[in-house]
TORKOL-883693 format. One record per residue (C-alpha): residue in three letters; z negated, x, y negated. Coordinates in steps of 0.25 Angstrom, whole numbers, plus 5000, padded with zeros to 4 digits. Layout:
<pts>
+-----+------+------+------+
: res :   pz :   px :   py :
+-----+------+------+------+
: ALA :    Z :    X :    Y :
...
+-----+------+------+------+
</pts>
This chain:
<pts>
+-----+------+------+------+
: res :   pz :   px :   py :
+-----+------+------+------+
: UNK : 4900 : 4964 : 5527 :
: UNK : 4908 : 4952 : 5530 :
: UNK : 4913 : 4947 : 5516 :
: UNK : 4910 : 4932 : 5510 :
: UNK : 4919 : 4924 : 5503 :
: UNK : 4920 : 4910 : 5498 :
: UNK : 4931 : 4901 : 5492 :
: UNK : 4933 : 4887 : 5487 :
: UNK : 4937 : 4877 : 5497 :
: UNK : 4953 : 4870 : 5495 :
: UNK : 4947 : 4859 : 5507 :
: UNK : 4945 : 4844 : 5506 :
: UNK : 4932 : 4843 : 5509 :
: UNK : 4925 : 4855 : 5501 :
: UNK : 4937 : 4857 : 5490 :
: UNK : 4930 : 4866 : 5480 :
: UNK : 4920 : 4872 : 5486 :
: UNK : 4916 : 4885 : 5490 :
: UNK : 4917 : 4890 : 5504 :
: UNK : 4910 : 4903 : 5510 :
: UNK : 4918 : 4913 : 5521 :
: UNK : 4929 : 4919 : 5524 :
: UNK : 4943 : 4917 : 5519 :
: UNK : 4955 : 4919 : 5526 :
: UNK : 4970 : 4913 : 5524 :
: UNK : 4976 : 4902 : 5533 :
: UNK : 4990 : 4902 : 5539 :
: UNK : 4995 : 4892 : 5527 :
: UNK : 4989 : 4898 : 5516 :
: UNK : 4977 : 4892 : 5513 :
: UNK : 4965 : 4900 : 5512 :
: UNK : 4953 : 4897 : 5520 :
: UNK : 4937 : 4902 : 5520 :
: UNK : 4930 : 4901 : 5535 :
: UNK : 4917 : 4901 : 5537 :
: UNK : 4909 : 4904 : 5549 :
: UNK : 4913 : 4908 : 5563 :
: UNK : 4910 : 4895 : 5572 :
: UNK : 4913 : 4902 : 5585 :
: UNK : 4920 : 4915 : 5590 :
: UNK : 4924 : 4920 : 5602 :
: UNK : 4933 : 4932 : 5608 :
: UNK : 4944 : 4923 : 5608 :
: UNK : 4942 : 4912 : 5595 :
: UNK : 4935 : 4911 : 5583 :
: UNK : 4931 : 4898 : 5577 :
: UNK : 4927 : 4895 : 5561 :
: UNK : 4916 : 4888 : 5557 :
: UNK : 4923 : 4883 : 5547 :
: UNK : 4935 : 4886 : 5536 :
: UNK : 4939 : 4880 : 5523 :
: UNK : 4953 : 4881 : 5514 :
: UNK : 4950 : 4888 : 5500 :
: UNK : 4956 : 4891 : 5488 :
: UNK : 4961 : 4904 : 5491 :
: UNK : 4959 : 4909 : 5475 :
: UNK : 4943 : 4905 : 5477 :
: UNK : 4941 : 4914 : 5489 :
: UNK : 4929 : 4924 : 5482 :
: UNK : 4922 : 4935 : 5491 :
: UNK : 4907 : 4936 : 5490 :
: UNK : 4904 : 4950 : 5481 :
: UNK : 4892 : 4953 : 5491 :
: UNK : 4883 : 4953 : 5477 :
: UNK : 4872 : 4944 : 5475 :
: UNK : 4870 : 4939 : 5460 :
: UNK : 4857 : 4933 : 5458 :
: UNK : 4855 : 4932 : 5473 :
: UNK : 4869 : 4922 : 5474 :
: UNK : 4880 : 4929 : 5483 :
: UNK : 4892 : 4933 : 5471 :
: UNK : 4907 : 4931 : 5477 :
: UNK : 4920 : 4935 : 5467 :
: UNK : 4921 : 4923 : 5457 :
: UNK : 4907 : 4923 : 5454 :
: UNK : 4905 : 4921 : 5441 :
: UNK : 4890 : 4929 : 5437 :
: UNK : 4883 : 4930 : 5423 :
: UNK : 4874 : 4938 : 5419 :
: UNK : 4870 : 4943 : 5405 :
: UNK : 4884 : 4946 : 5402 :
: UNK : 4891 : 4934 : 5405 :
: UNK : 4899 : 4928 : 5417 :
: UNK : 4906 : 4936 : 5426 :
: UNK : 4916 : 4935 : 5437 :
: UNK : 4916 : 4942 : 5449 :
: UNK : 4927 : 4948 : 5456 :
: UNK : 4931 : 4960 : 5463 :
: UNK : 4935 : 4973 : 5457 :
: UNK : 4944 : 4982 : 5466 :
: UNK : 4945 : 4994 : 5454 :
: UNK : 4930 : 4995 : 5455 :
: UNK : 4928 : 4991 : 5469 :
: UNK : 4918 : 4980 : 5465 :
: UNK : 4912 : 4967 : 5462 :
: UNK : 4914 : 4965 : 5448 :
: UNK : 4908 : 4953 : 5439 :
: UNK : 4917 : 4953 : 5426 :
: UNK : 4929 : 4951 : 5419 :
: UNK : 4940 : 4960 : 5416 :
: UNK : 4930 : 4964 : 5403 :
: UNK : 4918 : 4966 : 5408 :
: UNK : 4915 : 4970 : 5424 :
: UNK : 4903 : 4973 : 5429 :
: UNK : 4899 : 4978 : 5445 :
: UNK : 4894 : 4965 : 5453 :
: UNK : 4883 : 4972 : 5458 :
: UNK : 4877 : 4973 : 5444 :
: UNK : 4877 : 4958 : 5443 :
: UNK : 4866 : 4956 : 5452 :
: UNK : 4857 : 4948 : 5441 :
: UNK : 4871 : 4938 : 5439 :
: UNK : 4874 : 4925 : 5441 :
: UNK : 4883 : 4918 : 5449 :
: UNK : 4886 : 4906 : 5438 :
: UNK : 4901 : 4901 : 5444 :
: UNK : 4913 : 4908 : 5449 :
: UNK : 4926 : 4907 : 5444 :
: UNK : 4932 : 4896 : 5451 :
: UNK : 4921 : 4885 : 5450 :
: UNK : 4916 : 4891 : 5436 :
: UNK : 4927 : 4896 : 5427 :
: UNK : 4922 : 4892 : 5415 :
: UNK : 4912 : 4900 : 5415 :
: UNK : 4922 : 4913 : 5414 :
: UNK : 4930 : 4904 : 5403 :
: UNK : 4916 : 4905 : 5395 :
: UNK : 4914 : 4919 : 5396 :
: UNK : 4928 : 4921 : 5388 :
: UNK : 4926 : 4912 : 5380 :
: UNK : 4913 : 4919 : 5372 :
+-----+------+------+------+
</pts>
């Protein structure tokens, strides 16, 4: 399995946007995510294309599906519990959707919501603490 990623794009003409494929880090710095291979041979590979992003955006795809959408870490779900971030758990091995509080196994969460993430939609985590 060939993992996806996506990030929000830093560049002029998309600032702000999400951008699906595979990030890697340039010479300066600056973190970028391709997409597609345009051509390849024995000797050179050539991108379909490639975009600058924020290099704290950068969120892998969880492999889970939540109401039939495709979950990446930052998601924020709700279910009957509230709204949850997802995020990695390396202790447990796992997909996790929770808080430090309460944690529950991503692959129980197949009747969630993807209602946000945490970078366009952090209000609706400031909410949750609030009640």
């Amino acid at each position: 399995m060939i993992p996806k990623f996506k990030a929000k794009s830093i560049a002029k003409e998309n600032n702000g946007e999400w951008i699906y494929g595979t990030p890697i880090e340039g010479d300066d710095g600056t973190f970028y995510i391709l997409g597609g291979v345009f051509e390849a041979t024995d000797e050179y590979i050539t991108i379909d294309k490639w975009c600058a992003v924020a290099k704290e955006t950068i969120c892998m795809s969880t492999d889970f599906l939540a109401n039939g959408n495709e979950v990446f870490e930052g998601d924020i779900l709700r279910d009957g519990y509230g709204h949850r971030v997802v995020w990695y758990n390396e202790i447990w091995g796992a997909w996790i959707a929770g808080t430090d509080e309460y944690a529950k196994d991503l692959k129980d969460c197949w009747r969630a919501e993807i209602v946000g993430n945490k970078f366009d939609n952090p209000e609706l985590l400031e909410v949750e603490e609030d009640e």
